[in-house]
C-alpha positions as a printed NumPy array, in Angstrom:
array([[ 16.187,  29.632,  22.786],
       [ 20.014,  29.775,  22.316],
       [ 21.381,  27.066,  23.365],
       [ 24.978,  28.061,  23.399],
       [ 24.419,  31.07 ,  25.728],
       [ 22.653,  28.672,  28.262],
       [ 25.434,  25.885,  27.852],
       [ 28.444,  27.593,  26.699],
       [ 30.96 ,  24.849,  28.338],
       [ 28.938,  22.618,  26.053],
       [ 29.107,  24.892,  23.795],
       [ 33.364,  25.101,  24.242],
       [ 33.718,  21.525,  24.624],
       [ 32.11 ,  20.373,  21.096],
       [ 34.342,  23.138,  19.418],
       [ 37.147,  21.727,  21.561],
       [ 36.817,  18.03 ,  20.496],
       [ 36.284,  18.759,  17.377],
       [ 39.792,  21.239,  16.909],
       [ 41.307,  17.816,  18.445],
       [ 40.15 ,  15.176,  16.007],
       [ 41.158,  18.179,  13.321],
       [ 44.666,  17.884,  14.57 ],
       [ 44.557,  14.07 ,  14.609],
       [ 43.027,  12.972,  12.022],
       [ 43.871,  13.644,   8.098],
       [ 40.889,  13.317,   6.482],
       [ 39.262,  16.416,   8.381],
       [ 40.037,  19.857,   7.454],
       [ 39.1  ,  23.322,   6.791],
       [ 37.171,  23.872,  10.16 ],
       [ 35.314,  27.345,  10.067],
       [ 32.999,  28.134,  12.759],
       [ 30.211,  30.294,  12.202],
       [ 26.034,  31.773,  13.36 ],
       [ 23.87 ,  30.517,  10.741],
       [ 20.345,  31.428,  10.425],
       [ 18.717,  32.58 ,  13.639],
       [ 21.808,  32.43 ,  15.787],
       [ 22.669,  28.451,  15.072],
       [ 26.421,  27.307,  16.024],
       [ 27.748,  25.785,  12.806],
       [ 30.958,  24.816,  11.316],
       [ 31.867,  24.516,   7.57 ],
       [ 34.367,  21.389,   7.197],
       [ 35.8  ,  19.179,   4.803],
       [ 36.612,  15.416,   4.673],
       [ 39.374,  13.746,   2.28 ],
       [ 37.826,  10.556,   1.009],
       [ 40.323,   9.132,  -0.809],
       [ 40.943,  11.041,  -3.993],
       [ 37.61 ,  13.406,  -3.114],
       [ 37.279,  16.607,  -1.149],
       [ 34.271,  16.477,  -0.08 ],
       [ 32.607,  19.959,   1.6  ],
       [ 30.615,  19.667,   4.509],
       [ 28.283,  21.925,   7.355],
       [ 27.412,  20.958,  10.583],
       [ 24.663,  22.978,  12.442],
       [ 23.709,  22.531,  16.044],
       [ 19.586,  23.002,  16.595],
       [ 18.054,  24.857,  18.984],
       [ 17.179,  22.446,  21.494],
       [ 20.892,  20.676,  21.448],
       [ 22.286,  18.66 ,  23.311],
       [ 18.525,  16.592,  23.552],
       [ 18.542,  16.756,  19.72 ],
       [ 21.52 ,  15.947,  17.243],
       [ 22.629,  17.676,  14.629],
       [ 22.342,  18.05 ,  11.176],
       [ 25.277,  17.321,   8.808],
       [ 24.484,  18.441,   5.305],
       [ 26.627,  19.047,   1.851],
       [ 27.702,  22.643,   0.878],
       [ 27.428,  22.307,  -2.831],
       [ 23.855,  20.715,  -2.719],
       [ 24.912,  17.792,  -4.02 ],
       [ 23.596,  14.151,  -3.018],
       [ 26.709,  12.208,  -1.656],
       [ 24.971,   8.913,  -0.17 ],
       [ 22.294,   6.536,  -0.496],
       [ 21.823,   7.328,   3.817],
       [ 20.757,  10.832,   2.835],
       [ 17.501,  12.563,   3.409],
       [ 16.286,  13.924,   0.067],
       [ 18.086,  14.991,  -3.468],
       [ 20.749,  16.639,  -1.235],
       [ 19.578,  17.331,   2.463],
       [ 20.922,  16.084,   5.642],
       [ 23.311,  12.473,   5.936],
       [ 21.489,  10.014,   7.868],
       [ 24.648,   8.645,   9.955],
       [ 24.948,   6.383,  12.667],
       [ 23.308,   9.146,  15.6  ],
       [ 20.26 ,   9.699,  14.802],
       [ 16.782,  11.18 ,  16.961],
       [ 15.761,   7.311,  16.941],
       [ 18.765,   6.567,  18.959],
       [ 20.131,   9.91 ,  20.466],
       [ 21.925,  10.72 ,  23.467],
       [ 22.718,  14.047,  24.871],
       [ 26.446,  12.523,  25.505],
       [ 26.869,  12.154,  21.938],
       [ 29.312,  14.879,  20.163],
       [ 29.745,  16.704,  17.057],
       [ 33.018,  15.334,  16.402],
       [ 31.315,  12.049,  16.459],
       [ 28.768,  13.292,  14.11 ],
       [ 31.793,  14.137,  11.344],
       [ 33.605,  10.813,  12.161],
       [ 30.079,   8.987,  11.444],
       [ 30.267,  11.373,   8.158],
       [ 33.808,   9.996,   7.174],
       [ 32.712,   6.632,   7.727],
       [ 29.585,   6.273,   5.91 ],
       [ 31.745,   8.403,   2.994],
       [ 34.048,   6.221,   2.517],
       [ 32.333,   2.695,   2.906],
       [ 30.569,   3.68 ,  -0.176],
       [ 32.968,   5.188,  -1.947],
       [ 34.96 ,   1.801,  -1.607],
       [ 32.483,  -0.356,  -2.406],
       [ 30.322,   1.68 ,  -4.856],
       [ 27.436,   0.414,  -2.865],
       [ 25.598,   2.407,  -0.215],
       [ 26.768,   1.103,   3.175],
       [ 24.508,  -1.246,   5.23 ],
       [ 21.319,   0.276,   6.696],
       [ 20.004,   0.381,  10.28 ],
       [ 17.365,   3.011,   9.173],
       [ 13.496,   2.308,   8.978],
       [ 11.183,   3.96 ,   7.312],
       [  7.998,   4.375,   8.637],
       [  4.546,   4.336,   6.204],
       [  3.538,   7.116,   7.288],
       [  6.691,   8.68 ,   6.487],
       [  7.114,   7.563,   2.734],
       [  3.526,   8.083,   2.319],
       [  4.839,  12.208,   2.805],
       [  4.465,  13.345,  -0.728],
       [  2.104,  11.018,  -1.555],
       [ -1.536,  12.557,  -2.884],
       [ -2.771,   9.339,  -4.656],
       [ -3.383,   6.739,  -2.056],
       [ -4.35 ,   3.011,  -2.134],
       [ -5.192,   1.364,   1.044],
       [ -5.214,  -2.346,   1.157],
       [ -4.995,  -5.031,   3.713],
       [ -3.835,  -8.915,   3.643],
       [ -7.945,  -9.311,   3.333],
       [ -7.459,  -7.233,  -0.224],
       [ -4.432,  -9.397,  -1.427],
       [ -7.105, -12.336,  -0.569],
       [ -9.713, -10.777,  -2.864],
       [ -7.077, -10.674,  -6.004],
       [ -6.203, -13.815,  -5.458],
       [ -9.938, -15.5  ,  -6.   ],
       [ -9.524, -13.571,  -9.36 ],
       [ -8.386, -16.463, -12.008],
       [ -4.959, -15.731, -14.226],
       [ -5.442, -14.666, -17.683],
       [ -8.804, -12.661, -16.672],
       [-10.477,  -9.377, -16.55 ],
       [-12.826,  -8.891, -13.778],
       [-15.031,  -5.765, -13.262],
       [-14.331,  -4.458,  -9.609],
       [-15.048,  -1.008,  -7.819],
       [-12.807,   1.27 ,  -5.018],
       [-13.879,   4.093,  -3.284],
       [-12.151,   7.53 ,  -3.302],
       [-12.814,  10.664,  -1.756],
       [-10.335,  13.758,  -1.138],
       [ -9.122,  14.627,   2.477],
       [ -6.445,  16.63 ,   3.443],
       [ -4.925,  17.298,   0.749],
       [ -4.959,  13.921,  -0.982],
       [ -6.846,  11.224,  -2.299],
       [ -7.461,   8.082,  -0.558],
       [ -8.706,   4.807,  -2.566],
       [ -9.905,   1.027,  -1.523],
       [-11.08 ,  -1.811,  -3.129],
       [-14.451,  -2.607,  -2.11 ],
       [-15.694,  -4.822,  -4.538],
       [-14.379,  -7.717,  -6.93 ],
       [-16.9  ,  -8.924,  -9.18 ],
       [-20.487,  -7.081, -10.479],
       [-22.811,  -5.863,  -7.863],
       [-25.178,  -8.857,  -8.288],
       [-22.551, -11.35 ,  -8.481],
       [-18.879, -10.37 ,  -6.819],
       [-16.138, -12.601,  -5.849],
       [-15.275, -10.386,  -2.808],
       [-16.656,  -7.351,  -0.534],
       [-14.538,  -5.486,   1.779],
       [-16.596,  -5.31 ,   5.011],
       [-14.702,  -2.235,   6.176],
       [-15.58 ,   0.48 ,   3.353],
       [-15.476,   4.082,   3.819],
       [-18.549,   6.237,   4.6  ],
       [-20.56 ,   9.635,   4.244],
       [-19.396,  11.415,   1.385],
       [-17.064,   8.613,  -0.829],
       [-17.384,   8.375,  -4.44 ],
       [-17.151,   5.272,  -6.561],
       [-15.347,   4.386,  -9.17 ],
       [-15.183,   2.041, -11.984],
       [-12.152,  -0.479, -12.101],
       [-10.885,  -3.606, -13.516],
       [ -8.836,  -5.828, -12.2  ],
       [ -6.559,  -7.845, -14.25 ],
       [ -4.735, -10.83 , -13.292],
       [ -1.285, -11.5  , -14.97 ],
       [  0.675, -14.423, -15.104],
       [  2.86 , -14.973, -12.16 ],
       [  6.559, -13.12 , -12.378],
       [  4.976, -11.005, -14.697],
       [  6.195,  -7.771, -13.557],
       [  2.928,  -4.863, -13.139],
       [  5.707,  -1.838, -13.049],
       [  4.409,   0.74 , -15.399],
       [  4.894,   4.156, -15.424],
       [  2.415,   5.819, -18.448],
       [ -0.136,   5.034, -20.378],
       [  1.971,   3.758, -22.986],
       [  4.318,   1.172, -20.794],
       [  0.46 ,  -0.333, -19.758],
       [ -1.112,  -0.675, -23.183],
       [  2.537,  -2.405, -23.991],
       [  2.155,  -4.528, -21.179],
       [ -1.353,  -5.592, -21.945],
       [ -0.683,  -6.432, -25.133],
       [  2.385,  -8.721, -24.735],
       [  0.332, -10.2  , -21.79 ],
       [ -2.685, -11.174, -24.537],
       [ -5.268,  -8.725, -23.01 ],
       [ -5.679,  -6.841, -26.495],
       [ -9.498,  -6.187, -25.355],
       [ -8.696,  -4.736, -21.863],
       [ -7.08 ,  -2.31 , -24.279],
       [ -9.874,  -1.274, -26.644],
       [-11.968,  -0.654, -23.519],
       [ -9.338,   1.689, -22.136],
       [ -8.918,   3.337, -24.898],
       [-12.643,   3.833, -26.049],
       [-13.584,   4.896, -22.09 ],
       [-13.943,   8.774, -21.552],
       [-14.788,   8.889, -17.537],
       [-11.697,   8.191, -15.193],
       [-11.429,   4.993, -14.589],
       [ -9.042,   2.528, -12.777],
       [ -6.795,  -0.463, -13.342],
       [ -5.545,  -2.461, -10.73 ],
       [ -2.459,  -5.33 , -12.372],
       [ -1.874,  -8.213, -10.323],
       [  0.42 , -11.003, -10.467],
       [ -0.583, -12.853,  -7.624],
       [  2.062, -11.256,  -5.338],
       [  2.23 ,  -7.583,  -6.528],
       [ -0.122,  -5.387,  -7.497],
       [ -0.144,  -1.434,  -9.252],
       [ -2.978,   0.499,  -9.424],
       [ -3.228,   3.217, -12.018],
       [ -6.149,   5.682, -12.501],
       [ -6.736,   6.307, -16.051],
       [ -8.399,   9.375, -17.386],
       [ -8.279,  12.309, -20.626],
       [ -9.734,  11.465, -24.214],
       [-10.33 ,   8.745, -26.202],
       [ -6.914,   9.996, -28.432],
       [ -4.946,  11.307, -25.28 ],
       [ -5.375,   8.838, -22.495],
       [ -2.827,   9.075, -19.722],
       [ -2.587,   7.527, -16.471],
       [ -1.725,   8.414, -12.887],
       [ -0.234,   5.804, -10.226],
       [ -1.235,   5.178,  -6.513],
       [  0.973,   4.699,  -3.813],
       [  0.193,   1.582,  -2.012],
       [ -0.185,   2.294,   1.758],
       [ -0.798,  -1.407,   3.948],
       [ -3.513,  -0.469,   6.059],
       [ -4.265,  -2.589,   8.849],
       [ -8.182,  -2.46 ,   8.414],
       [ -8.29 ,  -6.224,   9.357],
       [ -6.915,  -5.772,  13.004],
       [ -9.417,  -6.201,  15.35 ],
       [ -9.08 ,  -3.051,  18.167],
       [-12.125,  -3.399,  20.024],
       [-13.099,  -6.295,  23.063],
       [-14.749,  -9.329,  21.096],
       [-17.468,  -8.538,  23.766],
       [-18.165,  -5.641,  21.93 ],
       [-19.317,  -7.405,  18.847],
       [-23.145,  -7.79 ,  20.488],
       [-23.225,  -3.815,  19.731],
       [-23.387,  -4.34 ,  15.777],
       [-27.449,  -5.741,  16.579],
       [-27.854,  -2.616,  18.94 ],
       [-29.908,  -0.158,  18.359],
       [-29.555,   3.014,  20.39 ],
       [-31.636,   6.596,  20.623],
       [-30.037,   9.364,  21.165],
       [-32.26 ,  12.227,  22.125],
       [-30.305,  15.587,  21.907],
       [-27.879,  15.484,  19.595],
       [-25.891,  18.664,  20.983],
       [-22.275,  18.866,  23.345],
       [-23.452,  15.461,  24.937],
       [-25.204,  13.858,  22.292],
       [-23.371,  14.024,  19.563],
       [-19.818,  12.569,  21.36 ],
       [-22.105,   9.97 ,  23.228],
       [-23.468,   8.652,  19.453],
       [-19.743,   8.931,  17.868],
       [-18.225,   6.798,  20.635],
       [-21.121,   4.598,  20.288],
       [-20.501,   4.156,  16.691],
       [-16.912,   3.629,  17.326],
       [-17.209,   1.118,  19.611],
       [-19.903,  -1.153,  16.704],
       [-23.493,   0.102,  17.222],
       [-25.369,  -1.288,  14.577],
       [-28.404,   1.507,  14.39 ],
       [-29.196,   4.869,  15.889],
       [-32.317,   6.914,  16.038],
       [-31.273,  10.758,  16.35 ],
       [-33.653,  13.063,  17.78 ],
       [-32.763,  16.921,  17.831],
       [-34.875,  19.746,  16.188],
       [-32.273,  22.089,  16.875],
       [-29.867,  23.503,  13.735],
       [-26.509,  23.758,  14.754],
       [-24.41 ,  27.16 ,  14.748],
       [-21.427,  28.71 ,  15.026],
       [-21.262,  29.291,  18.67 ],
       [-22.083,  25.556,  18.76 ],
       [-18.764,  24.574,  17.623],
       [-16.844,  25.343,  20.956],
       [-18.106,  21.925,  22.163],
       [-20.521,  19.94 ,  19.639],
       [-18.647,  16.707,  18.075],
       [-20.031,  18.406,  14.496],
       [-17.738,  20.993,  12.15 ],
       [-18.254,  23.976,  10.056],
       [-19.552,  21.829,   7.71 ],
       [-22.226,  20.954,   9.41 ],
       [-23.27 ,  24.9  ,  10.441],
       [-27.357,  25.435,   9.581],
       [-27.769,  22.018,   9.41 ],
       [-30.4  ,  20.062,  11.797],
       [-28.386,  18.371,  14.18 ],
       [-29.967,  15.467,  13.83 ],
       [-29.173,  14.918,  10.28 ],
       [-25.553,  16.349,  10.259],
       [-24.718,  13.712,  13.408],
       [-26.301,  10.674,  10.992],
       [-23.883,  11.714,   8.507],
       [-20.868,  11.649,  10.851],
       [-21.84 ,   8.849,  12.059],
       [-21.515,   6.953,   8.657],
       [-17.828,   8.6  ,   8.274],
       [-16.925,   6.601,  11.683],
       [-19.004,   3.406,  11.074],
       [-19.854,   3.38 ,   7.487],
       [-22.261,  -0.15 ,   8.214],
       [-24.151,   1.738,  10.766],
       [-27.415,   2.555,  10.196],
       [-29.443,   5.786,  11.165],
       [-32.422,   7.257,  11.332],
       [-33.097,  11.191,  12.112],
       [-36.118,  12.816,  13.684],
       [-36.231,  17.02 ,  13.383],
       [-39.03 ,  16.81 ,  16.034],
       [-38.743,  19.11 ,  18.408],
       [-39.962,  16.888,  21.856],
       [-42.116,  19.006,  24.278],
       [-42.85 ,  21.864,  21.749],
       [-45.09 ,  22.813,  18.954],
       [-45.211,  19.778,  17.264],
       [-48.396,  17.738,  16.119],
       [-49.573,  14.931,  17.962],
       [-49.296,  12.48 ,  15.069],
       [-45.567,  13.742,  14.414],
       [-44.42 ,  13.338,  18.322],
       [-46.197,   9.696,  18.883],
       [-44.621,   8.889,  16.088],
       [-40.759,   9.876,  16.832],
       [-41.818,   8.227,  20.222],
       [-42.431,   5.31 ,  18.919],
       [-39.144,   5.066,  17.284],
       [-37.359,   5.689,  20.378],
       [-39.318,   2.795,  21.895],
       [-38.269,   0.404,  19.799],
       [-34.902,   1.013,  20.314],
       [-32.83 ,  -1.176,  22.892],
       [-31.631,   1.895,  24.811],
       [-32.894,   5.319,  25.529],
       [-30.476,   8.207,  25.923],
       [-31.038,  11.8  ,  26.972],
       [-28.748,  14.003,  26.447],
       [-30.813,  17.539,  26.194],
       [-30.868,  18.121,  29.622],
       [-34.686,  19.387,  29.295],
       [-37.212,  18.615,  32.128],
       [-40.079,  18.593,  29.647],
       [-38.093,  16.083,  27.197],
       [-36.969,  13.786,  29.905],
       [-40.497,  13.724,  31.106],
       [-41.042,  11.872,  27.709],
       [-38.08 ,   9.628,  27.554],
       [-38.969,   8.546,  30.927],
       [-42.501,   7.773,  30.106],
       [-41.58 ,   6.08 ,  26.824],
       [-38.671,   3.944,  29.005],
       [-41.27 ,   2.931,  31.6  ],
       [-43.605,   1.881,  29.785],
       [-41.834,  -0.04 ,  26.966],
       [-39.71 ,  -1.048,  29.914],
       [-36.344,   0.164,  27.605],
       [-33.421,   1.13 ,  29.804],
       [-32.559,   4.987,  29.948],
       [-29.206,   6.711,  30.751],
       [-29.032,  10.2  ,  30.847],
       [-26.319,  12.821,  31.953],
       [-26.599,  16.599,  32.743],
       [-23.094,  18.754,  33.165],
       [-23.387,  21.503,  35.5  ],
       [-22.316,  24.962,  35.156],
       [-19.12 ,  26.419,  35.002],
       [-17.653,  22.913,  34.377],
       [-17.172,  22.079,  38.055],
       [-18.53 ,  18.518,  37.333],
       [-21.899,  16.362,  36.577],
       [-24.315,  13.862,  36.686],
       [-24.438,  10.655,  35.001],
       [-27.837,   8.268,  35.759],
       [-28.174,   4.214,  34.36 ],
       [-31.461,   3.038,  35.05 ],
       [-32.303,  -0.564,  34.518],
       [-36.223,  -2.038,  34.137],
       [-37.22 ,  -4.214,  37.522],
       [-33.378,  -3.291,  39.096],
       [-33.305,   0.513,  39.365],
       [-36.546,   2.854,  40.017],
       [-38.357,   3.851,  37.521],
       [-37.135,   7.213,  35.887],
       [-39.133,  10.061,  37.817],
       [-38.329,   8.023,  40.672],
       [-35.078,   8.225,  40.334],
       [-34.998,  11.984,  39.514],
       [-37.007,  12.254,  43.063],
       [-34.701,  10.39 ,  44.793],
       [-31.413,  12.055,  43.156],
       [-32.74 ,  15.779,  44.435],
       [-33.74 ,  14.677,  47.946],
       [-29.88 ,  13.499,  48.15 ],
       [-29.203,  16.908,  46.762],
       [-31.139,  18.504,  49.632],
       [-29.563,  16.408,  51.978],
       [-26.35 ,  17.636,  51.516],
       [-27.047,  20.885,  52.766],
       [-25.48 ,  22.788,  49.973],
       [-26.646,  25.177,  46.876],
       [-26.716,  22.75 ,  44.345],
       [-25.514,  24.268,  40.64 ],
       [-28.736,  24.777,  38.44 ],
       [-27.924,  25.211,  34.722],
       [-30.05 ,  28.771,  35.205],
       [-28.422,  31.269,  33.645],
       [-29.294,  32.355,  30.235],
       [-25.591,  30.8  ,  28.783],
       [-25.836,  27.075,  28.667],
       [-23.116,  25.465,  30.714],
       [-22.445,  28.886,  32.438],
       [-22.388,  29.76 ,  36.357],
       [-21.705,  33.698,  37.928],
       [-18.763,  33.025,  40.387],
       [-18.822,  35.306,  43.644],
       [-16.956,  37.909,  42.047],
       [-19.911,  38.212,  39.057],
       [-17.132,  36.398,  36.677],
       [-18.914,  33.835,  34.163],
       [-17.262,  30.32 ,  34.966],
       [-17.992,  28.546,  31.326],
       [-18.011,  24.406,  30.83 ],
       [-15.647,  23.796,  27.823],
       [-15.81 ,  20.953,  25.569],
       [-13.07 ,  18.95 ,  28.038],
       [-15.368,  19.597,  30.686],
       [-18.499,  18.321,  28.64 ],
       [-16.249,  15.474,  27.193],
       [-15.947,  13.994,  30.38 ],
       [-19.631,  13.645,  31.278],
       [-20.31 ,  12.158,  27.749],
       [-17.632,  10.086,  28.02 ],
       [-18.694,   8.398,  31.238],
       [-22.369,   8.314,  30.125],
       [-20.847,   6.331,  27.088],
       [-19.37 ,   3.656,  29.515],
       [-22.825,   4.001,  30.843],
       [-24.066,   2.699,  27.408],
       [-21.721,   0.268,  26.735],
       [-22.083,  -1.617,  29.522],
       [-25.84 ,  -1.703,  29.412],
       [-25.648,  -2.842,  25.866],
       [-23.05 ,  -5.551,  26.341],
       [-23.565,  -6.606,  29.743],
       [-27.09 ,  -6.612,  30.407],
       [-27.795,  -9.271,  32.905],
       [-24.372,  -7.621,  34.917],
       [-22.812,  -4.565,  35.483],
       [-19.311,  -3.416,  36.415],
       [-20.829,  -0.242,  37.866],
       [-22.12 ,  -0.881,  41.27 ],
       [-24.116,   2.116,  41.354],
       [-26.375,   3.514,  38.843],
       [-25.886,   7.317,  39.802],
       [-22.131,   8.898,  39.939],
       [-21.64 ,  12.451,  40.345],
       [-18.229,  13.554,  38.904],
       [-16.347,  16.213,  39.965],
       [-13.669,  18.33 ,  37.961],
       [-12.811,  21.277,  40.405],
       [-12.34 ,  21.98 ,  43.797],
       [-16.11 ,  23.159,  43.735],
       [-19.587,  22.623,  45.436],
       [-19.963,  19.309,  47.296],
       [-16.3  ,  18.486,  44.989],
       [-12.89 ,  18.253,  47.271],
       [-10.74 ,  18.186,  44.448],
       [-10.532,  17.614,  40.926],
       [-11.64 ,  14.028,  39.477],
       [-13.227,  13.428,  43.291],
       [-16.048,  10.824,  42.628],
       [-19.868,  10.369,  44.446],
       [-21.859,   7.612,  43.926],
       [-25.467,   7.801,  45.398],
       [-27.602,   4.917,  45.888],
       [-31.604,   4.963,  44.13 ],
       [-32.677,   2.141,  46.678],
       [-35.073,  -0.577,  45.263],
       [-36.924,  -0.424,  42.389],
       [-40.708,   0.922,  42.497],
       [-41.976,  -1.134,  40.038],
       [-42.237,  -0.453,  36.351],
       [-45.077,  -0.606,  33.755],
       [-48.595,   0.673,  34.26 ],
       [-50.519,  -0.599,  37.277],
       [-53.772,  -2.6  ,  36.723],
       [-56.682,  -1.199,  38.402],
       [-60.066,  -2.838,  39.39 ],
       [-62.384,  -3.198,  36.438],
       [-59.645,  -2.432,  33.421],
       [-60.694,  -6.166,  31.602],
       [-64.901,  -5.197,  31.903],
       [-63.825,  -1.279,  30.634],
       [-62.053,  -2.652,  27.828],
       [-64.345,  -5.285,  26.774],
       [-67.034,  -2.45 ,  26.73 ],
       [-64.798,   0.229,  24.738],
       [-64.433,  -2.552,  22.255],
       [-68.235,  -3.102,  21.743],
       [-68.985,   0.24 ,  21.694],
       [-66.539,   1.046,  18.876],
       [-66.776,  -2.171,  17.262],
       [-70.601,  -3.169,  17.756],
       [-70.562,  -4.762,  14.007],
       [-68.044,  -6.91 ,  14.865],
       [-69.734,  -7.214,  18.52 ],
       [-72.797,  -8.535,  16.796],
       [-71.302, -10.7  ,  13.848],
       [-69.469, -12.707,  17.251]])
């Protein structure tokens, strides 16, 4: 894009106004124009400020007039305390936080002059408007510490004058290191616990925290400068341990209002140390509905942990489910990646166990357990009653696979422990899906409910689309072109079934679903008018759930006890 050549009366007018404030004005002079680097308009200028030429550039971006642009020094020189960097662009009164495309170029220098001279009256840099952002000072930052008003709480429970063990948590992501406090205090007897600690895959390590007398400043830039510190602060033995310790270790100072933290590492004759930028993170903000916090007792199975299943258990985890119990026998693979929640690090691994372990990056206090069993195959009998008994127990039964033979199970395990089920099946080619809530005594029971769901199928008097074609998620259009769900299209469904979840979970004696089957739509497809077009169906009454007594059960039992019990029969 060339701006100029789209605009060039824009393009005439800024070299216009800016000839005229040459001619005008004194302290502007020298105006060359010129194409920089990949056909940029720029002009080379200097300003007189006071006794001080003062060299210049001015370069237009590509997407000018909707962006400013850049005024920078020739020489490479840093002129102002308002500049971006050792010597990079002036940060002047127009900037992209408050841009308009009616502002000029000429205003741009005269903004220049301004900002020049204020400071090279006062010898101070002129006042600021500009904020800085965290996330942009944190930039060049590779050593992080994260801490919250809840960690400034911790130090402060730590007395002056002492040295208390403590512990953060580190791991590398991205390209830098990320630390929080987790602990004051031993493990058998702290002072303080941070309840939002990091997950899967965190390391540990060893700190001390040491409180110094208020006003006492914690600034210290090597090893040196802290051992100095220490010593004039009367913590001579803080210093033999630092200086005897081999492994990395870390140091936080505090003050009672400041606080460094310095990781300390090399030999017992070499020791040197490395600072952490502080970063505020606002771990104590609370970002979910207080309604939500039932979810941390929940406990949730999840039975298919594939496209569906694994972004239905992440959301659940986000939003404060307590427990999961993962059921998949399936290892994941490549092609897998297109729409699974998992990543390549997870590739060969049993779904099952990869999703726990994501699910403890998201919600570190969650707990999980993972069956491998593969439901409705070659498994023992002893290996599937037991991973069905673990589903039981749980307070909500989701299937996600799908699989006629495994929804068979989940059904019978949901009637008869009387457990809700949700379950949610996208159909092929992405043009839409199925999401089902069934609730014990208010909905039908689960094969019920299938029953009832395919008879409104029939009754529609169209081909419904069948997930049979050898590619999952796949359909052959009428031309013989494969139509392929991607992972929007499966994010969707998962999503909804989610809300499903939720709602069950939170809300259990209401809903704010009206209906416990919706079919969503997401092209003009099928039964489907148009994208995002919505159809609710109605399961009718419930049919009863748990197993029906029949005539003679209490005699049968009392006689299957006596035969396989006569001892006891006997002894009675």
């Amino acid at each position: 894009m060339i701006w100029w050549a789209e605009q060039p009366v824009r393009a005439q007018s800024e070299r216009a106004a800016i000839s005229d404030m040459e001619e005008r004005s004194s302290w502007l002079t020298n105006v060359k124009w010129n194409l920089a680097s990949n056909l940029r308009l720029a002009a080379d200028f200097d300003l007189q400020v006071e006794e001080r030429l003062i060299a210049l550039t001015i370069t237009y971006p590509d997407y000018f007039p909707d962006v400013p642009p850049s005024v920078v020094p020739r020489d490479g020189k840093r002129l102002s305390g308002h500049q971006y960097g050792e010597a990079g662009e002036l940060c002047l009164q127009f900037r992209s936080d408050n841009w308009m495309p009616e502002i000029t170029g000429a205003m741009m220098i005269e903004s220049a002059y301004h900002l020049l001279l204020s400071e090279q009256e006062t010898g101070e840099p002129a006042p600021s408007e500009h904020r800085v952002l965290p996330a942009q000072r944190a930039r060049g930052s590779v050593f992080r510490f994260l801490y919250s008003p809840g960690v400034l709480a911790g130090l402060l429970m730590v007395e002056e004058g002492r040295v208390v063990d403590a512990e953060i948590q580190e791991h590398l992501y991205a390209g830098a290191f990320a630390a929080q406090l987790t602990r004051i205090g031993s493990a058998d007897e702290s002072l303080w616990n941070e309840p939002n600690i990091r997950g899967y895959g965190a390391g540990t390590v060893a700190t001390q925290v040491i409180r110094l007398p208020e006003g006492v400043s914690v600034a210290c830039k090597t090893f040196n400068d802290l051992t100095s510190l220490l010593e004039s602060s009367g913590f001579e033995t803080a210093i033999t341990e630092l200086l005897q310790g081999t492994s990395p270790s870390v140091v936080i100072l505090f003050n009672g209002t400041d606080l460094q933290v310095s990781m300390i590492y090399g030999t017992s004759d070499a020791r040197k140390m490395i600072n952490y930028d502080k970063i505020i993170a606002d771990l104590d903000y609370e970002r979910l509905d207080p309604e939500f916090a039932c979810l941390k007792n929940a406990k949730v199975a999840v039975v298919g942990c594939g496209s569906v299943g694994s972004k239905v258990a992440v959301h659940l985890a986000r939003s404060g489910v307590g427990q999961f119990v993962l059921v998949d026998g399936d290892l994941l693979a490549s092609g897998n990646l297109v729409r699974n929640e998992l990543d390549w690090r997870a590739v060969g691994m049993h779904k099952s166990q990869a999703l726990a372990a994501r699910l403890q990056e998201v919600n570190a206090i969650c707990t999980v357990l993972s069956r491998t069993t593969v439901l409705g195959g070659q498994e023992s009998g002893e290996t599937t009653s037991a991973t069905m008994k673990y589903i039981g127990d749980c307070d909500l039964i989701i299937d996600a696979t799908a699989d006629p033979a495994v929804f068979n199970l989940c059904a019978s395990i949901s009637r008869r422990a009387k457990k809700p089920i949700c379950w949610a099946q996208v159909f092929g080619g992405g043009g839409g899906g199925i999401v089902v809530r069934l609730r014990p005594d208010l909905d039908p029971t689960p094969l019920t409910a299938r029953q009832r769901i395919e008879t409104w199928y029939a009754e529609q008097g169209i081909d419904w689309p069948e997930n049979n074609t050898p590619e999952p998620y796949s359909q052959i259009d009428g031309s013989g072109k494969p139509l392929i769900a991607d992972d929007a299209d499966v994010s969707v469904i998962a999503a909804h079934l989610s809300r499903y979840a939720i709602d069950l979970l939170v809300r259990p004696d209401s809903t704010i679903f009206p209906y416990s089957v919706y079919l969503i739509g997401m092209a003009d497809n099928w039964i489907f008018t148009a994208p995002f077009d919505v159809r609710p169906i109605d399961l009718g009454e419930s049919d009863g759930w748990g197993t029906e007594a029949q005539a003679g059960d209490s005699e049968a039992c009392r006689q299957l006890l006596a035969d396989l019990l006569p001892g006891e029969n006997n002894a009675g």
